[in-house]
N, C-alpha and C positions, 0 to 999 in steps of 0.2 A: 547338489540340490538347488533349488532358484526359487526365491520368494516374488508373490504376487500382492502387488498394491491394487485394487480399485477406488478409484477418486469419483465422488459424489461433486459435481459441478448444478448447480441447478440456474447460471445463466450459459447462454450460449458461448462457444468460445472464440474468442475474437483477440484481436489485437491490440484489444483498449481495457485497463482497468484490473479488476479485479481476476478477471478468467484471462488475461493475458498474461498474466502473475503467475495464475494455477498454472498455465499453459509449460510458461517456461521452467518450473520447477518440476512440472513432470518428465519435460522433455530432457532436463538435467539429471531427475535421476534414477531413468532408466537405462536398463543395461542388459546385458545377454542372459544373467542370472539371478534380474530382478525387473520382472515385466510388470506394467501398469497400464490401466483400462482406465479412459477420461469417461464417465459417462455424462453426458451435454445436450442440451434441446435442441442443437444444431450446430456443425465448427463451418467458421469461413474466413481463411485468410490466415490462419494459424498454424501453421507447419510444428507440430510437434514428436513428429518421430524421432524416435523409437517407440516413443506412448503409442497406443494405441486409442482411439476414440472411437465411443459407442455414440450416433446419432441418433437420440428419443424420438424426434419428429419424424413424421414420415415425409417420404422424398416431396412431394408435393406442397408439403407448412415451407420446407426448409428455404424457399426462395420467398418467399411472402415479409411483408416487412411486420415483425415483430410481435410489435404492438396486436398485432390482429392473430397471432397463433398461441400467444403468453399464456393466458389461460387452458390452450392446451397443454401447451407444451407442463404447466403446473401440474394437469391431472395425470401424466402421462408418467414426470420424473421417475418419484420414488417407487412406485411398481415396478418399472422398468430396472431399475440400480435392484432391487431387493434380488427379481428375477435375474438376473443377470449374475449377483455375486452369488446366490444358492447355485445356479446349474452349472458354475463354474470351479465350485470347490463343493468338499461332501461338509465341512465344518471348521470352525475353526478359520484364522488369517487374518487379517490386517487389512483397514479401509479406510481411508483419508477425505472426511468432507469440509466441506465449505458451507458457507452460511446460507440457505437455510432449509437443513435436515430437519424432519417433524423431530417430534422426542418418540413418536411410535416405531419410525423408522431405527430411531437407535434404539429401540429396546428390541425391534424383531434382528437387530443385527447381535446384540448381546449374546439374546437366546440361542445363539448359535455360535457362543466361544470367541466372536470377533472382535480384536479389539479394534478400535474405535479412534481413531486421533483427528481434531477437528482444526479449523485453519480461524484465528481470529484476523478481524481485516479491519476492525476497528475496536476501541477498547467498548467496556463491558458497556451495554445499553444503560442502564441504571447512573452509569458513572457521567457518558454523553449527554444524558438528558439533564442532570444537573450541570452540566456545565454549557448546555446551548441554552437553556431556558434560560439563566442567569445572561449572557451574552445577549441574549435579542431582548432582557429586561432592562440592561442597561441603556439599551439603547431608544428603551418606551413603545417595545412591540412586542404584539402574543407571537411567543416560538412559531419559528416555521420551520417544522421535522415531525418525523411520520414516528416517531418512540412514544408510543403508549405505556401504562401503567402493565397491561396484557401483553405485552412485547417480549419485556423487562422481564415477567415472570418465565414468560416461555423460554427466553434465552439460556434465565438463571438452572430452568428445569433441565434442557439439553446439555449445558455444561458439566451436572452433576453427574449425568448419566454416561460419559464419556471416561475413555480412560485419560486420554492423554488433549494439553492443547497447546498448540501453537502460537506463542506471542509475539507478535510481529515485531515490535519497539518494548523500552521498559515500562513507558507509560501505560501500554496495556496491560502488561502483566499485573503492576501497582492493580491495575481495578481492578481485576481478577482474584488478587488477594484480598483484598479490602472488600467484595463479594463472598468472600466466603469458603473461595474453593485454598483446598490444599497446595501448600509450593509445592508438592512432588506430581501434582498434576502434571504443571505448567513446564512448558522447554522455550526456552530462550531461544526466537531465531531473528532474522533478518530479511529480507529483499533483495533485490540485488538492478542491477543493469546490465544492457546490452552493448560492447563496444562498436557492433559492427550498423548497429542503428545510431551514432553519433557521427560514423566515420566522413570526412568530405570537409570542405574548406570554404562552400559559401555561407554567407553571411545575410541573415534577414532582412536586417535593419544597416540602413548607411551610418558610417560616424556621426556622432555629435559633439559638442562642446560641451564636457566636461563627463560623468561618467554614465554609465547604465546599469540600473537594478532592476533584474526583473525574479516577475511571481509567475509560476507556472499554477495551474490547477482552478477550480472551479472560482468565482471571482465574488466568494459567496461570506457570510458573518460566519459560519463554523471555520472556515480557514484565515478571521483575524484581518478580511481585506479592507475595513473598515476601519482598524488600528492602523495598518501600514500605510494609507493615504495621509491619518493625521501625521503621524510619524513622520513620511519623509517631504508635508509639507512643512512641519517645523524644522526641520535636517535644514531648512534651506541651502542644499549643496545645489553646487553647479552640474548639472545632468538633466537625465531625466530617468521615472519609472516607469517598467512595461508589464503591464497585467496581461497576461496572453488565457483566455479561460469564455466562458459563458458567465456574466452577470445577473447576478444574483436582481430582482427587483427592489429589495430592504435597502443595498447597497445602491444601487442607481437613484433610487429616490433619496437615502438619507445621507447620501456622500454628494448629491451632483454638483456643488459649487468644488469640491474637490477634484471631481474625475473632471473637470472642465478647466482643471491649470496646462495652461501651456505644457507644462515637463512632466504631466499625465499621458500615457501612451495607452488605452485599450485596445486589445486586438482578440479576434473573437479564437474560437482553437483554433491550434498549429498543428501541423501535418508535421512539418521536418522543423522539431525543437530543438534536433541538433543548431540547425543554420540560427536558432532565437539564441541560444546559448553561445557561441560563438562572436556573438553581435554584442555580446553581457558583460560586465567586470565584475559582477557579483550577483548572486542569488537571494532574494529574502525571501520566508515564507513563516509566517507568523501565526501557525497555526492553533488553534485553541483545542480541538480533538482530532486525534489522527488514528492512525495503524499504522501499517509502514509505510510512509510520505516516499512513493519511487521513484518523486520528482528531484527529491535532495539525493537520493544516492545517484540520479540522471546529472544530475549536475556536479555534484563532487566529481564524477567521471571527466564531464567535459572543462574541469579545472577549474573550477569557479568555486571561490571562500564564499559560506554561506552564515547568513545571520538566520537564524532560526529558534523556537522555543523548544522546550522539553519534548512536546509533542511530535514537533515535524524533523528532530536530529534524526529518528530511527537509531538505528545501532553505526553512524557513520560520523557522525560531525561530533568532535568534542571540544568545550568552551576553548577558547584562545590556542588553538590547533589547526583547525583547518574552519574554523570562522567562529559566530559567538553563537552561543547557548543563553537565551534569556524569555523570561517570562514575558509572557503576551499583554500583560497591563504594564510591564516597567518601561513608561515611556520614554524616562530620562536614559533607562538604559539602549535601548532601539534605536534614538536620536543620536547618541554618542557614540555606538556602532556602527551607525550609517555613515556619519562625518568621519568616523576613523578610514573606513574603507574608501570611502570615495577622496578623502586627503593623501591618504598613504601609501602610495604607488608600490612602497617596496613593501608594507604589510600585505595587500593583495597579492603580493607574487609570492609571499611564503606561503599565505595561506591558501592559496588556490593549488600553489605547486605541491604541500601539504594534504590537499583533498583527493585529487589525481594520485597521488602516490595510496591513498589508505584505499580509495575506491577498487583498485586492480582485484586487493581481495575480495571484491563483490558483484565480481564478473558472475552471470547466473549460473554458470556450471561452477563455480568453486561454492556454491553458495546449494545450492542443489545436490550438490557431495555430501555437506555438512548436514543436510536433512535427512540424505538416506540414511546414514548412518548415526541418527539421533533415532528413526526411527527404527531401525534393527537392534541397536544396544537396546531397545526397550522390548523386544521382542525376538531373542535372538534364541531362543531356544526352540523357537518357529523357525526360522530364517539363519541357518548354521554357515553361510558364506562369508567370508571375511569380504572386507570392504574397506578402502581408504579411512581413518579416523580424524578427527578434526575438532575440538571446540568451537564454538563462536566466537570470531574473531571480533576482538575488542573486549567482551569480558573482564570485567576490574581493569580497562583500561582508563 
């Protein structure tokens, strides 16, 4: 017998971000005897076979840029996903969504025996908003983020009404429980990378005199880019740092005598982040809220010791292993990470050669095995095929 996943995507799927993620853990974990339907407001450029993808929009939205069909494509989603997984099963089965399912959609899916597993991609809204408000209070500005008070309810409502959720990192799950919900909800998972999108030997950026840290991801106060500027102008190390992202406006106006040091490097995004990394002797990324940061497990890959907080380790980086684990306020600690790595030639080459080595296991099919068969142990009296077994690697490591 062959069990049937349908995946509720409601952005388009692409090669960037959050549906590139869906993308590739679909693609990892279908198989001859466990088929899976993306359903998506439009795919382009995402090769996800064996998955199967359902395109909501009609042939004509799908080439329009975006922004001008989004409101279709909103009204369209969930009728489409509901129709689609009734005329495809009589009741009963298993369905994987992503954020954001109404709470109606989950209950029309209940009423029909379905269980329900949902994907967190950043931790609980409730928990975010206390910790960005605080963030851009410190720094003498009103929040800039779309988390209402209505948000927060509606997230906590679809939470509860699920059977099972996906925790990207342990920081998400912490909020998770600290909201409310039950641990036997919540499954421990991870992220993962691509080897074959790293692979090649050029180099972004030419050498310089002394070392290179770079930030990948949006260049914004939720990601701590506003700590890491103080930070490694007080490091006064010999280098330089390279922010490779879109700038945040809080950040450009309330950093500029910073982003304006000589050994400041902005660069707007990068297409081939391999060739940014390669160019790197080390990663920072100082995040203050995350989910799975697939920027740290991209970088562990391409061998690079990573300074990082609670938030942005994911399930990959652990303190004094394969770089440092530290809080996003502990200046004195950041500063003395940063001088250690950019001093210590031969710590960087354990710990880089240490990150490379743990990353292998989070190649996206080993990492996409571990999902399928998280989700079949929980629902295997549906779905009676054996399948590779696996914990989540690192677990009490």
């Amino acid at each position: 017998m062959s069990a049937q996943l349908d995946v509720f995507l409601p952005l388009p799927l692409t090669i960037k971000g959050p549906s590139y993620t869906c993308g590739m853990l679909a693609k990892g974990m279908a198989a001859a005897d466990f088929h899976i339907a993306i359903t998506t407001p439009r795919a382009r450029g995402h090769r996800v076979s064996p998955a199967e993808v359902v395109q909501v929009l009609p042939p004509w939205a799908r080439y329009m840029p975006y922004k001008w069909v989004r409101s279709l494509a909103g009204e369209m989603m969930e009728g489409r996903f509901l129709s689609h997984v009734t005329t495809t099963r009589s009741e009963g089965g298993v369905v994987y969504i992503w954020p954001d399912a109404s709470l109606h959609v989950i209950r029309a899916l209940k009423k029909r025996n379905i269980k329900v597993f949902r994907e967190m991609i950043n931790c609980h809204r409730g928990a975010a908003k206390i910790i960005l408000d605080d963030a851009y209070g410190r720094l003498g500005l009103a929040p800039v983020h779309s988390i209402t008070g209505a948000s927060v309810r509606a997230e906590q409502a679809a939470l509860e009404a699920v059977d099972y959720v996906f925790c990207s990192n342990a920081m998400v799950e912490a909020s998770l429980l600290e909201s409310g919900l039950p641990a036997s909800k919540l499954i421990s998972a991870s992220y993962g990378w691509d080897p074959q999108r790293f692979s090649g030997s050029k180099k972004l950026l030419p050498p310089c005199e002394g070392v290179t840290a770079v930030f990948v991801g949006s260049i914004c106060v939720r990601k701590g880019c506003h700590l890491l500027l103080d930070y490694w102008a007080r490091s006064n190390v010999n280098g330089r740092l390279v922010l490779a992202g879109v700038l945040e406006p809080a950040i450009r106006e309330r950093c500029a005598n910073l982003l304006a040091r000589p050994d400041v490097v902005v660069l707007d995004y990068v297409n081939d982040v391999g060739a940014l990394y390669r160019a790197a002797d080390f990663f920072v990324f100082p995040s203050l809220e995350e989910g799975g940061p697939q920027v740290t497990y991209e970088a562990c890959g391409c061998g690079l010791p990573v300074i990082t907080t609670p938030m942005g380790m994911g399930r990959i980086v652990r303190h004094n292993q394969e770089g440092f684990v530290l809080e996003p306020y502990d200046g004195e600690g950041w500063v003395d990470a940063i001088r250690s790595l950019a001093e210590d030639g031969v710590a960087r080459k354990r710990m880089g050669a240490a990150a490379a080595q743990r990353a292998r296991s989070f190649h996206w099919n080993e990492v996409a095995i571990r999902r399928r068969q998280q989700i079949l142990d929980r629902v295997a009296p549906l779905t009676p095929c054996a399948m590779s077994s696996g914990d989540f690697v690192g677990r009490g490591a």
